[in-house]
DRENTORKOL-3810 file (N, C-alpha, C; in nm, 4 decimals):
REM DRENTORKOL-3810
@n.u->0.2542; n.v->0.5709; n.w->4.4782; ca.u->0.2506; ca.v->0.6321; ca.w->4.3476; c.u->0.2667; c.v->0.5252; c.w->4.2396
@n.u->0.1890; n.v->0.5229; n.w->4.1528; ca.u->0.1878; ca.v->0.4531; ca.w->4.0223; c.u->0.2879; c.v->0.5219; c.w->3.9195
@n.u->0.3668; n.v->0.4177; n.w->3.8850; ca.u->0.4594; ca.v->0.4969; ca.w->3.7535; c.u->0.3780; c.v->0.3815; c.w->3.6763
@n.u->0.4052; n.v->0.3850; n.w->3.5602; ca.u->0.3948; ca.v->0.2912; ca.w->3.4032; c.u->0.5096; c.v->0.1547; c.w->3.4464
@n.u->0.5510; n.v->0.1802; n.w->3.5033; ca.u->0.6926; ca.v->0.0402; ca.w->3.5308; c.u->0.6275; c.v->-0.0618; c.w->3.5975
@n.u->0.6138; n.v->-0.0154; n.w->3.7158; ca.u->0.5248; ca.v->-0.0573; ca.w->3.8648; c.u->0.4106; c.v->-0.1351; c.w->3.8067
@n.u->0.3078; n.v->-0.0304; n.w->3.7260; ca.u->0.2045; ca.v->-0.1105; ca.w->3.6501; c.u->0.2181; c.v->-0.2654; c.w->3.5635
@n.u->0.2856; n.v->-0.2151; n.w->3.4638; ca.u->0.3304; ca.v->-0.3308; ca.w->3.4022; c.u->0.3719; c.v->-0.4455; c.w->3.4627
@n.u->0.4600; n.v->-0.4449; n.w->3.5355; ca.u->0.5122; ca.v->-0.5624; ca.w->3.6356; c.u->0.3872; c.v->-0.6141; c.w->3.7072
@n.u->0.3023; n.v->-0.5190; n.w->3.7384; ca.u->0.1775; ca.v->-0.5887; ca.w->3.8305; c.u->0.1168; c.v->-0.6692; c.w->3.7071
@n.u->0.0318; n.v->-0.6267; n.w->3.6376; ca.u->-0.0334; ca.v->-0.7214; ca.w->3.5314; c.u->0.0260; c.v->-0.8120; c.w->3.4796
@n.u->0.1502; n.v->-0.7950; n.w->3.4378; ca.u->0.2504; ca.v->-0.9223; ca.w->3.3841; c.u->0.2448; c.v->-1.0337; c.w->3.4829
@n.u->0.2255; n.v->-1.0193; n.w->3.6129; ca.u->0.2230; ca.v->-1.1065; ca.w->3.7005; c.u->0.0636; c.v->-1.1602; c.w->3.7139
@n.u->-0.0358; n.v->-1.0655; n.w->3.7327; ca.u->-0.1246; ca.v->-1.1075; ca.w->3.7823; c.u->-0.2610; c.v->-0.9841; c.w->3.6951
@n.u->-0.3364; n.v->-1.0041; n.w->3.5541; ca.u->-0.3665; ca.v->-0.9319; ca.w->3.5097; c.u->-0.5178; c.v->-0.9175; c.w->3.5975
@n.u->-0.5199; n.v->-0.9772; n.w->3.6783; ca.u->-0.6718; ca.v->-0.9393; ca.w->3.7069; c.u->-0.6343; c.v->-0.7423; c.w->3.8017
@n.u->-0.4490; n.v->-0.7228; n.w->3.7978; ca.u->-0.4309; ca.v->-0.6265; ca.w->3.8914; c.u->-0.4593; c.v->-0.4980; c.w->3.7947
@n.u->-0.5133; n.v->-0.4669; n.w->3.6689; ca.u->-0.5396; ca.v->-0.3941; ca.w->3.6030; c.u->-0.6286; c.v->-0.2980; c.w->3.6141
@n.u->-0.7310; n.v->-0.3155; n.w->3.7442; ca.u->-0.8637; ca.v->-0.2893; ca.w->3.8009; c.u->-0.8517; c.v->-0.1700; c.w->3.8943
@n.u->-0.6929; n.v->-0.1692; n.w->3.9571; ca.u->-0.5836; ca.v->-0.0413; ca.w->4.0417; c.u->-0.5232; c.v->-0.0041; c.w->3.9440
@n.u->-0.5047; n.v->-0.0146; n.w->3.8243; ca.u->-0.4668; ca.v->0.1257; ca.w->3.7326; c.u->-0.4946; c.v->0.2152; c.w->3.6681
@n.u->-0.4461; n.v->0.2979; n.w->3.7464; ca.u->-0.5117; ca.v->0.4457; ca.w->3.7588; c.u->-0.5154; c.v->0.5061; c.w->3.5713
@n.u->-0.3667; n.v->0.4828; n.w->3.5890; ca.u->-0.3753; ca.v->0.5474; ca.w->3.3804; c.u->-0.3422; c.v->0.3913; c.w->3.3104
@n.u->-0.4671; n.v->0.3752; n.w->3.2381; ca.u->-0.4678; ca.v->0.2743; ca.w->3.1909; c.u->-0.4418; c.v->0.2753; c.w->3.0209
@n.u->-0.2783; n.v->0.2427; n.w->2.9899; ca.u->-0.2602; ca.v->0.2526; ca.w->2.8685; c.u->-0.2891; c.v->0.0725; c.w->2.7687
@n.u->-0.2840; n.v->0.1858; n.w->2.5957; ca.u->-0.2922; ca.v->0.0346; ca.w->2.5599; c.u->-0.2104; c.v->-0.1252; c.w->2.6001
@n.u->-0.0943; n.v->-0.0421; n.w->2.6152; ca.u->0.0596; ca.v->-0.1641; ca.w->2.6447; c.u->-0.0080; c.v->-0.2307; c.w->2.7679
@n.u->-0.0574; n.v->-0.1504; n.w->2.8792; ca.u->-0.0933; ca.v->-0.2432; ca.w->3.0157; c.u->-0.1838; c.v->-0.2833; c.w->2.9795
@n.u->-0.2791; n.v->-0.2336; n.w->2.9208; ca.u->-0.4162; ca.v->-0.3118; ca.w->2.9101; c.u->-0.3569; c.v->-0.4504; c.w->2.8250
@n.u->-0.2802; n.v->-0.4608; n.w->2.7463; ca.u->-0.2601; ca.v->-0.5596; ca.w->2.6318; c.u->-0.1676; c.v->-0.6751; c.w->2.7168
@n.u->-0.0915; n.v->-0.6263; n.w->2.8170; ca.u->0.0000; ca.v->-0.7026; ca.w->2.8878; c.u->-0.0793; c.v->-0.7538; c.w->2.9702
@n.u->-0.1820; n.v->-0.7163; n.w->3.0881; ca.u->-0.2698; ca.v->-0.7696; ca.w->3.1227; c.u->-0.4058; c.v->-0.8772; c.w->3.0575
@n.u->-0.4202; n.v->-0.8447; n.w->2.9665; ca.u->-0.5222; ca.v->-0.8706; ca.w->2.8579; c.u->-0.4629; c.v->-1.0809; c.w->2.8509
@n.u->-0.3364; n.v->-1.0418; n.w->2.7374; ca.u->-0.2563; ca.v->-1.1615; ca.w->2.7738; c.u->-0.2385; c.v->-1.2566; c.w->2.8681
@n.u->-0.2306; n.v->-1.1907; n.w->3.0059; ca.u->-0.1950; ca.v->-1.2706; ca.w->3.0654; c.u->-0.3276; c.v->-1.2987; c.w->3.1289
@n.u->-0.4366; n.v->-1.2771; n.w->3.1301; ca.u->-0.5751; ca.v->-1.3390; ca.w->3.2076; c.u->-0.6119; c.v->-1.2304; c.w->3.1213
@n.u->-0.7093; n.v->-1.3438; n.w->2.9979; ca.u->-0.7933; ca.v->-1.2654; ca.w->2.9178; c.u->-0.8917; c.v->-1.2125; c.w->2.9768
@n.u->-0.9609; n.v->-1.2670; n.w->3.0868; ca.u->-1.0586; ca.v->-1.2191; ca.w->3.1433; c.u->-1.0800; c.v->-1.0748; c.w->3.2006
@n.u->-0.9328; n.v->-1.0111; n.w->3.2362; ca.u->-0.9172; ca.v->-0.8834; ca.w->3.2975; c.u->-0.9503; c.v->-0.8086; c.w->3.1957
@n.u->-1.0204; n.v->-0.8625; n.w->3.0658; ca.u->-1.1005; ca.v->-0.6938; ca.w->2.9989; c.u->-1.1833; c.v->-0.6396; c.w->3.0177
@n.u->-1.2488; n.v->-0.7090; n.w->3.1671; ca.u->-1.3453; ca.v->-0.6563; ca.w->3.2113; c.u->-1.3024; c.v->-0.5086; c.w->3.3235
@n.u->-1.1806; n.v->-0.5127; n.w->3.3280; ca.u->-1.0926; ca.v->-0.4611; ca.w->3.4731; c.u->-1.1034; c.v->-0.3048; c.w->3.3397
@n.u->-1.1349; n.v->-0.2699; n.w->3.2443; ca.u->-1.1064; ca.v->-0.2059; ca.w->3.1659; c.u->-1.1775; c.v->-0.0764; c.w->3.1708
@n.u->-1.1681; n.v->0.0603; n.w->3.2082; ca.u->-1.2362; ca.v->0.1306; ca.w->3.2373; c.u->-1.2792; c.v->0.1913; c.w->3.1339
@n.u->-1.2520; n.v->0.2469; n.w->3.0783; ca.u->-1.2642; ca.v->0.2735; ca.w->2.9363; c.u->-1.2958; c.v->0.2539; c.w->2.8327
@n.u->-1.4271; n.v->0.2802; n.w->2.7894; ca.u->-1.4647; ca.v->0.1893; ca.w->2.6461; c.u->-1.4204; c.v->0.1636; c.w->2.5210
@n.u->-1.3488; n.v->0.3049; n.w->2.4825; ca.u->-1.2648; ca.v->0.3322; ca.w->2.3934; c.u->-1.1572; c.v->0.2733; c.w->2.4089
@n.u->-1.0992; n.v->0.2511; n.w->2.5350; ca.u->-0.9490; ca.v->0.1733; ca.w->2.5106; c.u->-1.0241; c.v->-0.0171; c.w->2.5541
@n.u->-1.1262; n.v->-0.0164; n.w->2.5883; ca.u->-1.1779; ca.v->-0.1833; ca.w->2.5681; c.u->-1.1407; c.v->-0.2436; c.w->2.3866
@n.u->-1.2293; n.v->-0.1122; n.w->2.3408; ca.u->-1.2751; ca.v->-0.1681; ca.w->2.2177; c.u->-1.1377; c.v->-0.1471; c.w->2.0950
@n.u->-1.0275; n.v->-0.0401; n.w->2.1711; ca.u->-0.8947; ca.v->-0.1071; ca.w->2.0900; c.u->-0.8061; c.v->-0.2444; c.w->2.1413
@n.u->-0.8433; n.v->-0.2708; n.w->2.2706; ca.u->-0.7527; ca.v->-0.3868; ca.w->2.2808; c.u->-0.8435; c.v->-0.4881; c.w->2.1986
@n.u->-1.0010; n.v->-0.5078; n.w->2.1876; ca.u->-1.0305; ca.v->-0.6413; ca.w->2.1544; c.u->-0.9641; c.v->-0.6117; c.w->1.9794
@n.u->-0.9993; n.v->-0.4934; n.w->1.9212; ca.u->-0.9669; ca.v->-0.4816; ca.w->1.8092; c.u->-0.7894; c.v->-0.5334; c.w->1.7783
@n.u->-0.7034; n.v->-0.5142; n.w->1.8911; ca.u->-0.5781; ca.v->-0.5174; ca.w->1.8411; c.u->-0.5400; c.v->-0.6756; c.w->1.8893
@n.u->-0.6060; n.v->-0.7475; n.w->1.9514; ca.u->-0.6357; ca.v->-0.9031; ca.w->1.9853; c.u->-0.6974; c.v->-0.9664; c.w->1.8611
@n.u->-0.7814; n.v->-0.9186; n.w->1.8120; ca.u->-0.8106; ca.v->-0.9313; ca.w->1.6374; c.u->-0.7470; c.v->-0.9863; c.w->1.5567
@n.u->-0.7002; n.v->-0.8613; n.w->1.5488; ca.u->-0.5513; ca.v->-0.8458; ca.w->1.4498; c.u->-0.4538; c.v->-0.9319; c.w->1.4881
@n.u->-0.4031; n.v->-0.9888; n.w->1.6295; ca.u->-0.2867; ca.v->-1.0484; ca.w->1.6377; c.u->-0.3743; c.v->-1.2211; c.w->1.6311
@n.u->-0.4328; n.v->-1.2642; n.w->1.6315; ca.u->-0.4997; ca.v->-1.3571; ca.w->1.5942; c.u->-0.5226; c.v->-1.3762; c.w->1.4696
@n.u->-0.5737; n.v->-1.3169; n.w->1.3949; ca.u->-0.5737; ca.v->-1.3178; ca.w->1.2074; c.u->-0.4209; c.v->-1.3559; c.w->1.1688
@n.u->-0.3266; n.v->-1.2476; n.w->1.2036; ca.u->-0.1917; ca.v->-1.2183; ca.w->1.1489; c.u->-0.1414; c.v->-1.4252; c.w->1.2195
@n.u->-0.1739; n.v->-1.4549; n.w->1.3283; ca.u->-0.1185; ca.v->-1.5558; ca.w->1.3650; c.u->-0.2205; c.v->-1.6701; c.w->1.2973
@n.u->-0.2909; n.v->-1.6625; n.w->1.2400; ca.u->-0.3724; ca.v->-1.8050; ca.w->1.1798; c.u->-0.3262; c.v->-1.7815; c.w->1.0452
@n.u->-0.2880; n.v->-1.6772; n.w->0.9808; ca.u->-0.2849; ca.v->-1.6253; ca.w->0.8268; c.u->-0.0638; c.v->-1.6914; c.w->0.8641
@n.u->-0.0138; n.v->-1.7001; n.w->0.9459; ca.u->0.1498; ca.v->-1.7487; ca.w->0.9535; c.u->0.1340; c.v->-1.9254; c.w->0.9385
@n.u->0.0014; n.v->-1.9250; n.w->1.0440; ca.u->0.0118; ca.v->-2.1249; ca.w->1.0720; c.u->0.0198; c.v->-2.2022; c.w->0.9000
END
């Protein structure tokens, strides 16, 4: 059984493990995302693809607009 805990800990470790989650929220997708950008492909969902790149955006602007 997948809880939200279980999940997280998997991607935090190893985001390509995003690809076995079953409910794929923004937080895992973003924790995975982080840790191997590449796992946005692991992303089932188009609608939640196209908020993580959007909220990767944003934390990139907000961090060049601090430097």
């Amino acid at each position: 059984m997948q809880t939200p805990e279980i999940c997280m800990a998997a991607v935090r470790r190893n985001g390509w493990t995003l690809k076995y989650v079953e409910e794929q929220t923004l937080e895992v997708c973003m924790a995975a995302v982080k840790q191997e950008p590449r796992a946005i492909k692991c992303i089932h969902d188009p609608e939640m693809k196209k908020m993580v790149e959007e909220t990767l955006q944003k934390e990139q602007a907000s961090t060049l607009s601090i430097s």
